[in-house]
C-alpha positions as CSV (number, residue, x, y, z in Angstrom):
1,X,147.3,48.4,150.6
2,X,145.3,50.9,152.0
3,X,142.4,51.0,149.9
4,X,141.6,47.7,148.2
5,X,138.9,49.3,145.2
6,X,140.0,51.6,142.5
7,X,138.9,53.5,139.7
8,X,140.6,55.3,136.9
9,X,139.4,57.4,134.5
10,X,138.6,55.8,131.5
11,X,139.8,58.4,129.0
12,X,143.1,57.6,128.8
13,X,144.7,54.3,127.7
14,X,147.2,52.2,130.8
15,X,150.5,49.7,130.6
16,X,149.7,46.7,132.1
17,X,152.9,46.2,133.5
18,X,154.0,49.7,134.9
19,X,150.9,51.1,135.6
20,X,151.7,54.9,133.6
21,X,148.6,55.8,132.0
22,X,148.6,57.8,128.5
23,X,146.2,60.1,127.1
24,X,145.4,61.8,124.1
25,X,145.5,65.5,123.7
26,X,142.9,66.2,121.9
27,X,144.0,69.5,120.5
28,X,147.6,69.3,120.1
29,X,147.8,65.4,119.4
30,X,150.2,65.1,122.0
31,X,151.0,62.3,124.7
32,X,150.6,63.0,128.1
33,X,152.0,60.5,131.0
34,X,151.5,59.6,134.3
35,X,151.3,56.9,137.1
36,X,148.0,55.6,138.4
37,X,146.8,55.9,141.8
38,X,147.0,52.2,142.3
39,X,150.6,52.1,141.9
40,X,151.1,54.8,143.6
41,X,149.3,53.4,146.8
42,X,152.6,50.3,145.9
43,X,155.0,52.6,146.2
44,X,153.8,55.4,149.0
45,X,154.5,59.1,148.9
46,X,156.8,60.1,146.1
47,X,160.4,61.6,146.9
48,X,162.2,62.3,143.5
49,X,161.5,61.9,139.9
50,X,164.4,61.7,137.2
51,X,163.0,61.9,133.7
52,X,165.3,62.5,130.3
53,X,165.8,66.3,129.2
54,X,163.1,67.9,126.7
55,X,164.2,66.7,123.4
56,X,165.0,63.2,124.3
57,X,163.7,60.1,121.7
58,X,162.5,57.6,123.4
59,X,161.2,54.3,122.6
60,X,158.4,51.7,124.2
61,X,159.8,49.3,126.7
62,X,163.1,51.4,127.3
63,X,163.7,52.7,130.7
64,X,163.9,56.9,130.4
65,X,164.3,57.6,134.3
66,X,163.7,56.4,137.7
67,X,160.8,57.1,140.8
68,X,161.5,56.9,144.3
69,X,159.3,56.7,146.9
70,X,158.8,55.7,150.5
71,X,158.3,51.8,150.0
72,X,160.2,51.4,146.5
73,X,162.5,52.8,143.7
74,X,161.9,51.6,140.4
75,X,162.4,52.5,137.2
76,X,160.0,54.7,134.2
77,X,159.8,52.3,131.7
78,X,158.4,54.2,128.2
79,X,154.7,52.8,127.7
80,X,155.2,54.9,123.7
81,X,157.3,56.0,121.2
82,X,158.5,59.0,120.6
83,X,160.2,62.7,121.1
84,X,159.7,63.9,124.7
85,X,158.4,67.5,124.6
86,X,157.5,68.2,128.4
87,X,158.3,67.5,131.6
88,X,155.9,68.5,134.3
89,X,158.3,71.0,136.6
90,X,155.6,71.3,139.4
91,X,156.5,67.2,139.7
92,X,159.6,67.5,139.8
93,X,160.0,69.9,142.0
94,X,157.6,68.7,144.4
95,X,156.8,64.6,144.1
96,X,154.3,64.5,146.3
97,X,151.6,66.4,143.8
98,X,152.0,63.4,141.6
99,X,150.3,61.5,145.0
100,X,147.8,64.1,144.8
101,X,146.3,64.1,141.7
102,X,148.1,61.7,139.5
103,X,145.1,61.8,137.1
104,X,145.5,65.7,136.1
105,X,148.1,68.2,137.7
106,X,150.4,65.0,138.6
107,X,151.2,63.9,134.9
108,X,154.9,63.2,134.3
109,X,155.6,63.5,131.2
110,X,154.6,64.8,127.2
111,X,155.9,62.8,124.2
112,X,154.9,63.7,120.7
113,X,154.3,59.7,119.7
114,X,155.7,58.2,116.5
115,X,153.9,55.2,116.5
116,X,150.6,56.0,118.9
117,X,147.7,54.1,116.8
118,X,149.7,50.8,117.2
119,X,151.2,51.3,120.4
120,X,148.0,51.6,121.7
121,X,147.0,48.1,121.1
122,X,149.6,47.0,123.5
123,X,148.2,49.0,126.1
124,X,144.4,48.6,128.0
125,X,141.8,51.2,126.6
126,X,138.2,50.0,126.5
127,X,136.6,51.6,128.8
128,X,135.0,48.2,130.4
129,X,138.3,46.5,130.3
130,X,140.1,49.3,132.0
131,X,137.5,48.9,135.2
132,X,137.9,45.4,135.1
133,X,141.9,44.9,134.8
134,X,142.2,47.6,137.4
135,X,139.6,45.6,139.8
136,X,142.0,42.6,139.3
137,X,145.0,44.2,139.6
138,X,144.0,45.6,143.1
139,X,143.3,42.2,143.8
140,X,146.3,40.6,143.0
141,X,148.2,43.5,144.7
142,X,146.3,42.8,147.8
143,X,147.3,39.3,147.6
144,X,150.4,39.6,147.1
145,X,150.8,41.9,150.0
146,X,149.5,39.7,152.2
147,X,152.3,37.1,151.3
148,X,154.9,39.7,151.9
149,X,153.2,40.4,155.6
């Protein structure tokens, strides 16, 4: 792992598991998704991106397309609820901007959510505990890594 201390921005709420990060749009209420950088140090640079068409319900948990990248492919698993209404084209077209700036320009995905205040709760979003988890998670990434070497 190449850089062992991470921050995210604390506006947005994250999947403990899959590492996608949702925020809030505060003017149209939707739902827009990405990856975090920490992840994304996991995986390396970003090759292709496969997400559903425009349109597309999907539903928390459920896989809705695939990532691959220079160390790993894995799958998008859905951290919310809901209709997908964008896809970011810029991403798809060119994988490596999601490396770039996975915070802003490198978003995935927009879902108008169905279920957002609950779903929510399942994911981390106090500020504090967002530093923290991601502090541990870098951690137990480096860890792990070092098993693997």
């Amino acid at each position: 792992m190449a850089n062992s201390t991470f921050s995210a921005p604390t506006d947005r709420a994250y999947d403990r598991d899959t590492h996608l990060w949702v925020k809030k749009d505060t003017t149209t209420g939707r739902l827009i998704v990405g990856i975090d950088a920490l992840m994304l140090d996991t995986f390396g640079d970003l090759a292709y991106i496969q997400l559903p068409e425009v349109g597309t319900p999907i539903r928390r948990g459920d896989a809705i397309g695939s990532l691959e990248a220079a160390k790993m492919t894995s799958e998008i698993i859905a951290p919310v609820s809901g209709i997908l209404i964008g896809v970011n084209e810029a991403v798809l077209q060119d994988p490596m901007k999601v490396n770039q700036d996975p915070y802003e320009s490198g978003w995935l995905f927009a879902v108008d959510g169905t279920d957002w205040e609950n779903e929510r709760q399942h994911l981390v979003h106090d500020p504090a505990e967002i530093a923290a988890w991601m502090q541990a998670e870098a951690e137990r990434m480096n860890a792990q890594q070092n098993l693997d070497a």
